[in-house]
C-alpha positions as CSV (number, residue, x, y, z in Angstrom):
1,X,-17.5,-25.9,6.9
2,X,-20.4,-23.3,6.4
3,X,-19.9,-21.0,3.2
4,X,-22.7,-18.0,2.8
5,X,-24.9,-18.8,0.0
6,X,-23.9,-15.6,-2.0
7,X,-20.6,-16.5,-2.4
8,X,-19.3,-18.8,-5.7
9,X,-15.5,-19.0,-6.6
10,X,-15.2,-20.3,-10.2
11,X,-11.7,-22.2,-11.8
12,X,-10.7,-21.4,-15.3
13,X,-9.3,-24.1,-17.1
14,X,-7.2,-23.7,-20.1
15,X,-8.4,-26.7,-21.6
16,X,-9.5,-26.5,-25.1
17,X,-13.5,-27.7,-25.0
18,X,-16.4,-28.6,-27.6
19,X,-19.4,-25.6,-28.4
20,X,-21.8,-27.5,-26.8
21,X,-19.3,-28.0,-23.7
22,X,-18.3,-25.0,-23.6
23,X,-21.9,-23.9,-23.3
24,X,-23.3,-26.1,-20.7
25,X,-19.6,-25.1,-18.7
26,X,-21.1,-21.8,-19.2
27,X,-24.1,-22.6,-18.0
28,X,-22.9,-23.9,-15.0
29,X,-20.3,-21.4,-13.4
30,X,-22.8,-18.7,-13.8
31,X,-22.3,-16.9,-17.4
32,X,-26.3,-16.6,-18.2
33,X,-25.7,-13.7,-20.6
34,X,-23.6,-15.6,-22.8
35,X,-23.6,-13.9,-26.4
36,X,-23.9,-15.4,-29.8
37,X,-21.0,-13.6,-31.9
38,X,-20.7,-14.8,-35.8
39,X,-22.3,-17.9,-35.0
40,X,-19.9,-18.8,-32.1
41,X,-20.2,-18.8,-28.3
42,X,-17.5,-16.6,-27.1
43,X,-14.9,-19.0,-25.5
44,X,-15.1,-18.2,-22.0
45,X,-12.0,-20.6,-21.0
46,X,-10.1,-17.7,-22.8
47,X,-10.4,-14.9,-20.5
48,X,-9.5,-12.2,-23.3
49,X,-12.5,-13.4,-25.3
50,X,-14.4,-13.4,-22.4
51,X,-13.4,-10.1,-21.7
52,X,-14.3,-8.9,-24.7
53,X,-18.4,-10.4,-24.8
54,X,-18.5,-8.0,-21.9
55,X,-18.8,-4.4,-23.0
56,X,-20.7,-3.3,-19.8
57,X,-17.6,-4.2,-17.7
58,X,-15.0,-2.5,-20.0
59,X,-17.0,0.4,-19.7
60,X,-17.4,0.2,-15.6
61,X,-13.7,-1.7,-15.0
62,X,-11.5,-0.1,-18.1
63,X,-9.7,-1.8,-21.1
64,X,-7.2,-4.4,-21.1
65,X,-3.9,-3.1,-21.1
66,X,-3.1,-2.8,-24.5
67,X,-6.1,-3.8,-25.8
68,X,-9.0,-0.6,-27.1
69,X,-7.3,2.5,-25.8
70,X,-6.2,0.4,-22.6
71,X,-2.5,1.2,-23.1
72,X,-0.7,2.9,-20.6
73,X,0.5,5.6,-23.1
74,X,-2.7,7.1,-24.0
75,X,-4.1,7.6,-20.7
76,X,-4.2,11.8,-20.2
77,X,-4.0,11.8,-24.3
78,X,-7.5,14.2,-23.5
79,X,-6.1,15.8,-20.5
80,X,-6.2,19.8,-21.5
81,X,-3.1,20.8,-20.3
82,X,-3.1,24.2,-18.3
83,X,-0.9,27.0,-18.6
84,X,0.1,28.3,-15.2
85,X,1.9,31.4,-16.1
86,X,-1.3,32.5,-17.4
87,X,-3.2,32.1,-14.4
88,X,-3.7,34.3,-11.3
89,X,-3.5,32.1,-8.7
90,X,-5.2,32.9,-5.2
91,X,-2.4,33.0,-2.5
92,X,-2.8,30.3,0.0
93,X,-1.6,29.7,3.5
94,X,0.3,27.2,4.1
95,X,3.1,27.2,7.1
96,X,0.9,26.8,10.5
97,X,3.9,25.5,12.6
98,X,4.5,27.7,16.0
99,X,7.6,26.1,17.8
100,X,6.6,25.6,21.0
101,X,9.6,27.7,23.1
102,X,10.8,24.2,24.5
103,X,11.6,23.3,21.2
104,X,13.1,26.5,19.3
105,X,15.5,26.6,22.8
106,X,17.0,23.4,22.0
107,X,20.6,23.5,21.8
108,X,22.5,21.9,18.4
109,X,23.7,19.2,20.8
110,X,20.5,17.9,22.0
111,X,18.3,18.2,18.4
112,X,21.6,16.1,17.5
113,X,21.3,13.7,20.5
114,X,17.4,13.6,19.5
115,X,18.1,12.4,15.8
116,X,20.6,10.3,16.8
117,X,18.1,8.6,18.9
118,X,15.7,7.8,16.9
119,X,18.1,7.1,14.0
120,X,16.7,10.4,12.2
121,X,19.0,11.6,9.4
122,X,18.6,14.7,7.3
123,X,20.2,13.9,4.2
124,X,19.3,17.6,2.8
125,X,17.3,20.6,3.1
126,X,18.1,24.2,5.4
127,X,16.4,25.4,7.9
128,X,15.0,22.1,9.5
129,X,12.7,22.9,12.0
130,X,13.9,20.8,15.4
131,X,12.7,17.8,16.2
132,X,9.4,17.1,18.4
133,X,9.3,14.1,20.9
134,X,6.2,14.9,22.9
135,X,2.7,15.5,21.0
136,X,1.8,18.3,23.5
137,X,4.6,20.4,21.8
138,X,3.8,19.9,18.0
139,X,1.4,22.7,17.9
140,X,-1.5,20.4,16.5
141,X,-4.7,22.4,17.1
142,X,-7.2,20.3,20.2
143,X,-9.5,18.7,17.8
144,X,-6.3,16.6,16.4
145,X,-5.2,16.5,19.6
146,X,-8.4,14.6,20.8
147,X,-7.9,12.6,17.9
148,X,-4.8,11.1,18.4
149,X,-5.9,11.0,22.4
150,X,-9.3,8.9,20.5
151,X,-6.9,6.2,19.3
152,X,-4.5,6.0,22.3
153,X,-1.6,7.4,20.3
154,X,0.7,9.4,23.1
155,X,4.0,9.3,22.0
156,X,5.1,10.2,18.0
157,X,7.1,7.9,16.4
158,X,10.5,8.6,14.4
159,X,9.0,9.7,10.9
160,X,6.6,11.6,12.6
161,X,8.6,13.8,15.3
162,X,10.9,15.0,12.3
163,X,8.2,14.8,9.4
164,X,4.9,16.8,11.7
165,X,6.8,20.0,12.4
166,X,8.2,20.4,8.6
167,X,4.8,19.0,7.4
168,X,3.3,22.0,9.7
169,X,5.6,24.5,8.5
170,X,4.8,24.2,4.2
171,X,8.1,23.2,3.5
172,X,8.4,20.6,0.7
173,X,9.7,17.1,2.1
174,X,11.1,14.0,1.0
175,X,10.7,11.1,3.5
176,X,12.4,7.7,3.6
177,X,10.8,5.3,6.4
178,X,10.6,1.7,6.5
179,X,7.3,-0.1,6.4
180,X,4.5,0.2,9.4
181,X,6.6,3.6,10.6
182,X,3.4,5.3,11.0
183,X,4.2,8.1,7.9
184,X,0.7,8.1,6.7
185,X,-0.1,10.1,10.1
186,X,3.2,12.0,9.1
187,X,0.9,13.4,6.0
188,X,-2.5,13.0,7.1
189,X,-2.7,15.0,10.5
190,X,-1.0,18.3,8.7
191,X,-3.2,17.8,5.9
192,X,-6.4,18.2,8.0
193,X,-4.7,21.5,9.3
194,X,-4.0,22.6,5.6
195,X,-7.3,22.0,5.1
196,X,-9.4,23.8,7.5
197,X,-7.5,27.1,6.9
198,X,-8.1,27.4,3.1
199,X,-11.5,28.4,2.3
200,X,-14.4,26.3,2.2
201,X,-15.2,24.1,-0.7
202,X,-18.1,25.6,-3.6
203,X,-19.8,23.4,-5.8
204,X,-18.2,22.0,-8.7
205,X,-14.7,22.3,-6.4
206,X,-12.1,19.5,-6.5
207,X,-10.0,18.1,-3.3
208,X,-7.9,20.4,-1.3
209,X,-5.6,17.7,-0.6
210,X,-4.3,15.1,-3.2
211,X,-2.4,11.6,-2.0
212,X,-0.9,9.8,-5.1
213,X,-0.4,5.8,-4.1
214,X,0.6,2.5,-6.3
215,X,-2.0,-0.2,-5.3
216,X,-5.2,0.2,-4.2
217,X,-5.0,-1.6,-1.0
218,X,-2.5,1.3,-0.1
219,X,-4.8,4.0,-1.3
220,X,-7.7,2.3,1.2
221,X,-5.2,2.0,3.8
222,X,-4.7,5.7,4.0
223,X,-8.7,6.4,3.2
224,X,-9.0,4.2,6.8
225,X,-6.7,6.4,8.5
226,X,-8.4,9.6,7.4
227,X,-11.3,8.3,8.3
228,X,-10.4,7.3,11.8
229,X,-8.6,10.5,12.4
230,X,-11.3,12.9,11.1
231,X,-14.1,12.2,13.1
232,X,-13.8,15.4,15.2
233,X,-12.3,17.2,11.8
234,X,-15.5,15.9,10.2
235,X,-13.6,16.3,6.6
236,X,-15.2,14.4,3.6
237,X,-12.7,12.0,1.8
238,X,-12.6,9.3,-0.9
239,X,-10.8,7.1,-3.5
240,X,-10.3,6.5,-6.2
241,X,-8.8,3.4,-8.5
242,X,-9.7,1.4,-10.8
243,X,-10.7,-2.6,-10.7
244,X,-14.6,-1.2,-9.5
245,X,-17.2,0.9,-11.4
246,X,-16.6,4.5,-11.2
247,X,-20.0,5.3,-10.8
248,X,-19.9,5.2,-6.8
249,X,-16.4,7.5,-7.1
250,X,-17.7,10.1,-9.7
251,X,-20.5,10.7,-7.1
252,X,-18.6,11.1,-4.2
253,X,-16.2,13.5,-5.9
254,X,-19.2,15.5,-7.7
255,X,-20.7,16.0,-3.8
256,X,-17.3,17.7,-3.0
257,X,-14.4,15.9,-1.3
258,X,-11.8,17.4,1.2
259,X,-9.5,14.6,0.4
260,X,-9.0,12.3,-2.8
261,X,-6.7,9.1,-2.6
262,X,-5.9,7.9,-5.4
263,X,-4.5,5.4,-8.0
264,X,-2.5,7.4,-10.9
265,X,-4.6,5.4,-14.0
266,X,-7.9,6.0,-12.5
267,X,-7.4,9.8,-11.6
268,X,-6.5,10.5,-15.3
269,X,-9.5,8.6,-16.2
270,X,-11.8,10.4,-13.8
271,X,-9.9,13.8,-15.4
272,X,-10.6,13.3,-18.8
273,X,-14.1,12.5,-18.3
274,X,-14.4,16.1,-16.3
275,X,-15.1,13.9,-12.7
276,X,-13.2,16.7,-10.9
277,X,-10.4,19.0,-11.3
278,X,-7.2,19.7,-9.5
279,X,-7.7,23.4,-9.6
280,X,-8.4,23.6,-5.7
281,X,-5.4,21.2,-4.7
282,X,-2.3,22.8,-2.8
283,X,-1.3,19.4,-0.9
284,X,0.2,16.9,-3.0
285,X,1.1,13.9,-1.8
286,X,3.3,11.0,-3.4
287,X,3.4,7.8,-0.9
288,X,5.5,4.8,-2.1
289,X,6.8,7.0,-5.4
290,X,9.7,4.4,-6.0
291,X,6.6,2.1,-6.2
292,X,4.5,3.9,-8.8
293,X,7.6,4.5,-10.9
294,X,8.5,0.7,-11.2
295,X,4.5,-0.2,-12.1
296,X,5.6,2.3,-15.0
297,X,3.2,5.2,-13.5
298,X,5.7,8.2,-14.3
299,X,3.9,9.4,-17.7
300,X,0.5,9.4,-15.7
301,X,2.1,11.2,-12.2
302,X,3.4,14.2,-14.9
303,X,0.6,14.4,-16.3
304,X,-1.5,14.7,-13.1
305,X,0.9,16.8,-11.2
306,X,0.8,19.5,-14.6
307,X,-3.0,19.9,-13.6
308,X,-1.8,21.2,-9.9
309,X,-0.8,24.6,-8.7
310,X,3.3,25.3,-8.9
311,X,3.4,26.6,-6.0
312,X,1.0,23.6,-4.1
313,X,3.0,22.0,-0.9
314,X,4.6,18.6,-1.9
315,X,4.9,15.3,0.2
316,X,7.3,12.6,-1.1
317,X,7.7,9.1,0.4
318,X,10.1,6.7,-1.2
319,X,12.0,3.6,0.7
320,X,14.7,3.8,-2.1
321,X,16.5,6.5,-4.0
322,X,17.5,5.6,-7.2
323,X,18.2,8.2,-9.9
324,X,14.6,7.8,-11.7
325,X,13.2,8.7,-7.7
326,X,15.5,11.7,-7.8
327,X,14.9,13.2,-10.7
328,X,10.9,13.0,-10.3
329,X,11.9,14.4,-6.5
330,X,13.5,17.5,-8.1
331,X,10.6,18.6,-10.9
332,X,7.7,18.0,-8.1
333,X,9.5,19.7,-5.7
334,X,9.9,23.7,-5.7
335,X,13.2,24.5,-4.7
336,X,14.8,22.6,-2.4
337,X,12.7,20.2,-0.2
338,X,14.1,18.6,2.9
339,X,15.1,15.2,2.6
340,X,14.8,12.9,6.2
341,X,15.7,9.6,6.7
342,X,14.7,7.0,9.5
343,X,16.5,4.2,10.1
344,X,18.8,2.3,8.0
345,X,20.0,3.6,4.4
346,X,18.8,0.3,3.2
347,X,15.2,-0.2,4.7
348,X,13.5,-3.2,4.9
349,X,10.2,-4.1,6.4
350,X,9.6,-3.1,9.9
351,X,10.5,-5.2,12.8
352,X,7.6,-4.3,14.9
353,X,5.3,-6.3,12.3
354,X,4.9,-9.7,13.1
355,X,4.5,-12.0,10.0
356,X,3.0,-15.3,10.5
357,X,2.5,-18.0,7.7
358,X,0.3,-20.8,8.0
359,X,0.5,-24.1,5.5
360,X,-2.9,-25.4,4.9
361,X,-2.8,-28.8,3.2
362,X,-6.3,-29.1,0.6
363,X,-7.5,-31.2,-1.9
364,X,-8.4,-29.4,-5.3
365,X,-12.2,-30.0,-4.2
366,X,-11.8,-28.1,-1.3
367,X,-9.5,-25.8,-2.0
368,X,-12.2,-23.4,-2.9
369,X,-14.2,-23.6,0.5
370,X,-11.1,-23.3,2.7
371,X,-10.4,-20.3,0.4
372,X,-13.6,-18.7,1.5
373,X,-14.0,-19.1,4.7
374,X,-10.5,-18.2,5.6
375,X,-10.7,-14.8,3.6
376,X,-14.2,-14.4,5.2
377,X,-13.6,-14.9,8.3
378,X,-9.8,-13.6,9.0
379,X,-10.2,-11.0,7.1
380,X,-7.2,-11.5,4.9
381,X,-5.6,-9.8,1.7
382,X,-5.2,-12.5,-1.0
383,X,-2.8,-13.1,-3.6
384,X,-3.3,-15.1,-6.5
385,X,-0.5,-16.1,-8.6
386,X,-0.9,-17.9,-12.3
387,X,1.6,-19.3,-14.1
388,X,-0.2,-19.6,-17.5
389,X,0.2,-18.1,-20.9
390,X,-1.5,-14.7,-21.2
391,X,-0.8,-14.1,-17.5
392,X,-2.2,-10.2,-17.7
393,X,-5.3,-11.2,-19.5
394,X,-5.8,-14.3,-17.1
395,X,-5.1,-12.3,-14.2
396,X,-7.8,-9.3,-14.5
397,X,-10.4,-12.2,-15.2
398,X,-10.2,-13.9,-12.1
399,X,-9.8,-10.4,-10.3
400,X,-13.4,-9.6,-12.1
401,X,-14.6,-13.7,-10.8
402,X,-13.3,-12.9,-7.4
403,X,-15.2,-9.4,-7.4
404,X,-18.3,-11.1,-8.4
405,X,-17.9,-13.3,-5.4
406,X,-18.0,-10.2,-3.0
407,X,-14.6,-10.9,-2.7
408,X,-11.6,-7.4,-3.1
409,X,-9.0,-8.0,-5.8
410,X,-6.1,-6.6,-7.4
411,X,-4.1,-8.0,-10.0
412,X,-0.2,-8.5,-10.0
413,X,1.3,-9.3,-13.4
């Protein structure tokens, strides 16, 4: 089994060991800038005090939760907080939708017989623009036409043939879709339009268009799509979370960025140390916002939304609706937005995605190589679960060890 030479995967035990063992274990999995503090060799089979020898990486990677300003709470503590009534704002267009005469004919009967098809349920909201079923008739302008032609998309799917033409049209929307539906297209596409009709960006400008998302795996899943889909917009985009040095983002967002994706702790970090600003922003985006208020994100996604424009254009997706969900829904939303529905009232993940689970039997000698080469080679995302004392401390350490071996992490604690 071939393994590239860059690559090293280290196991942390939690058994207790001698100085001198400790050292020459040090030694051995790589730690050459071990420190001396008060006479001690920091104790690197405790990941906290590990954690702790390494100022560099707090600085690049943020605190431990709880740990040196790492708590939750004070994040935005240094946010200024901005005064809208005081502010002329710049009026902004943002309804661009056009029904196509096929569409605004429509009898009640058939936009019914439509929904009902597609299991399409609008749970609120007036004047609902109708239903599209054939891209040709959306309005979409040729270069996302040639887009979506690009990547052999012909026919919409149910999120998007509701969520496109009230996405188009400015309106503020709430959208419940089960997984693999295809509603980051249902944001994305009408975002490039939003886009290219405000003015261009000037330096020292912040994003046009802001998505809010959970995880980081979700926020580059939606970076990918953007990226795939603007080739002919040729829009600038990037993201931004935490778990990597900010470095590489604060440059991307200082050379002026279209569209920022990103995760609510890192933003707020990024704000406070004057990164970027929200000034510009008049898309707003919240995908998986059920999500981000159970990680306990709610303090961070007022504070963030407080540095946008009242009267921005706001994108909810949720796949449940409990009264937390709601009540966000109501003070990011202006008015009334329009609340849609596909599928079930009780989603669950999407049929159309096939799940397959393989059972690989290792010895704990191999365990490591098989690891590798299957992540290498397959591609895979990888979850690592511990089940040991100080799980949140544990867990950020091994996401650091696996970053170090070129490999993407994320914790789950």
């Amino acid at each position: 089994m071939h393994l590239p030479g860059r690559i090293k995967i280290c196991i942390f035990e939690q058994k207790r060991r001698g100085k001198c063992e400790r050292t020459e274990l040090q030694k051995m999995r790589g730690f050459n800038n071990y420190q001396n503090r008060f006479g001690n060799y920091p104790d690197y089979t405790n990941p906290y005090a590990a954690y702790q020898a390494y100022p560099q990486f707090r600085a690049n990677y943020g605190e431990f939760p709880g740990h040196h300003g790492g708590s939750s709470s004070n994040l935005g503590k240094n946010l200024v907080q901005i005064d809208w009534t005081n502010i002329k704002l710049v009026p902004f267009e943002k309804n661009f939708y056009k029904e196509h005469e096929d569409i605004s004919s429509m009898s009640a009967k058939e936009v019914k017989d439509i929904r009902d098809k597609h299991r399409i349920t609008i749970l609120e909201g007036e004047n609902v623009p109708n239903p599209v079923e054939s891209i040709n008739k959306i309005g979409f302008p040729d270069y996302v036409l040639k887009s979506l032609k690009n990547n052999n998309i012909i026919t919409p799917t149910p999120i998007q043939i509701q969520g496109w033409p009230i996405a188009l049209s400015g309106k503020d929307m709430i959208g419940k879709a089960e997984t693999g539906s295809g509603k980051t297209l249902a944001f994305i596409l009408p975002a490039f339009v939003h886009i290219l009709a405000q003015p261009s960006l000037k330096p020292g400008d912040g994003p046009v268009v802001l998505v809010l998302a959970p995880t980081r795996e979700l926020a580059e899943q939606i970076r990918q799509e953007c990226i795939k889909f603007s080739v002919e917009s040729k829009l600038r985009n990037t993201c931004a979370y935490g778990g990597v040095p900010k470095s590489g983002q604060i440059y991307a967002l200082r050379q002026g960025v279209h569209i920022l994706i990103a995760c609510p702790g890192r933003l707020i970090d990024l704000l406070e140390q004057n990164a970027t600003n929200l000034m510009r922003v008049t898309y707003l985006v919240l995908d998986e916002a059920d999500k981000m208020l159970d990680m306990g994100f709610e303090i961070q996604i007022r504070k963030i939304v407080g540095q946008i424009r009242p009267d921005r254009q706001t994108l909810m997706w949720s796949a449940t609706w409990p009264k937390e969900v709601q009540i966000l829904a109501r003070d990011m939303c202006k008015g009334q937005p329009i609340h849609v529905n596909v599928g079930s009232l009780t989603l669950t993940a999407c049929r159309r995605i096939k799940q397959e689970i393989y059972l690989i039997e290792v010895t704990i000698s191999s365990k490591c190589a098989v690891l590798c080469c299957v992540v290498l080679h397959f591609y895979l995302h990888l979850f690592v679960a511990i089940s040991i004392p100080f799980v949140t401390h544990c867990s950020y350490f091994v996401a650091l060890h696996l970053y170090n071996c070129l490999l993407r992490e994320t914790t789950f604690y």
